[in-house]
C-alpha positions as CSV (number, residue, x, y, z in Angstrom):
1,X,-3.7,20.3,-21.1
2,X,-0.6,20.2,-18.9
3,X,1.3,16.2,-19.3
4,X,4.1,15.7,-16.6
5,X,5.8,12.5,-16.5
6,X,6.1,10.3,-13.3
7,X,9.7,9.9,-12.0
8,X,10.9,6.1,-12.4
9,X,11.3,5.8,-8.7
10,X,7.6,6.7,-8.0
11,X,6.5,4.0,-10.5
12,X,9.1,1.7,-9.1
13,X,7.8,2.2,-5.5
14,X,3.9,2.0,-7.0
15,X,4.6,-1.4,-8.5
16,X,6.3,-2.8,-5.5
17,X,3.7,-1.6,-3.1
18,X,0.7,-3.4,-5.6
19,X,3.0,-6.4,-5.7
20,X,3.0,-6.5,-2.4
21,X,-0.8,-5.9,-1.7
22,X,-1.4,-8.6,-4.1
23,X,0.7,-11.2,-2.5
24,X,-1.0,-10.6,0.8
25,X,1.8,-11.0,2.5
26,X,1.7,-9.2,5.7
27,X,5.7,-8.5,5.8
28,X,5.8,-7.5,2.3
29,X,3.3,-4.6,2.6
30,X,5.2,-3.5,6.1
31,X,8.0,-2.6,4.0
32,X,6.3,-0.5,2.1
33,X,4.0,1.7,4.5
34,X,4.2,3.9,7.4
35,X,3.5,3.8,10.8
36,X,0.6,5.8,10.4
37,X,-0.6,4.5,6.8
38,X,-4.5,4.0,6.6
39,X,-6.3,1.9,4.1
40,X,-9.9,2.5,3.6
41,X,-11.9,0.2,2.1
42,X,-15.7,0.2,1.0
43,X,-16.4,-3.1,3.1
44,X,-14.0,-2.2,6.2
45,X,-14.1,1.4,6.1
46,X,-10.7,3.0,7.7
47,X,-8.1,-0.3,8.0
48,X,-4.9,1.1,10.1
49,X,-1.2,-0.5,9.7
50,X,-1.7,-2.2,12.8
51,X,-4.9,-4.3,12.0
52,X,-2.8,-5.8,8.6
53,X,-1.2,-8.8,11.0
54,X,-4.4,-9.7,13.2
55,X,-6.1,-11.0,9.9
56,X,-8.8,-14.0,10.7
């Protein structure tokens, strides 16, 4: 079995992104996707970047 360690700056980036999905704040998670980032979700199916500020 082949082990290679993730660089710091991916983990960095990783916990920043789940930081910022937990907070559920809206400019947080901005930060840290792209213009054409796509969340898909089992109750929501695809959710694009655009969707994120129009929540009810």
């Amino acid at each position: 079995m082949i082990t290679t360690e993730i660089p710091q700056f991916l983990q960095e980036l990783e916990e920043h992104f789940n930081a910022a999905m937990i907070s559920n704040d809206v400019e947080r998670i901005a930060e840290c996707i792209t213009d054409d980032w796509l969340l898909v979700t089992p109750e929501a199916g695809p959710v694009p970047r655009g969707l994120l500020s129009r929540r009810p």
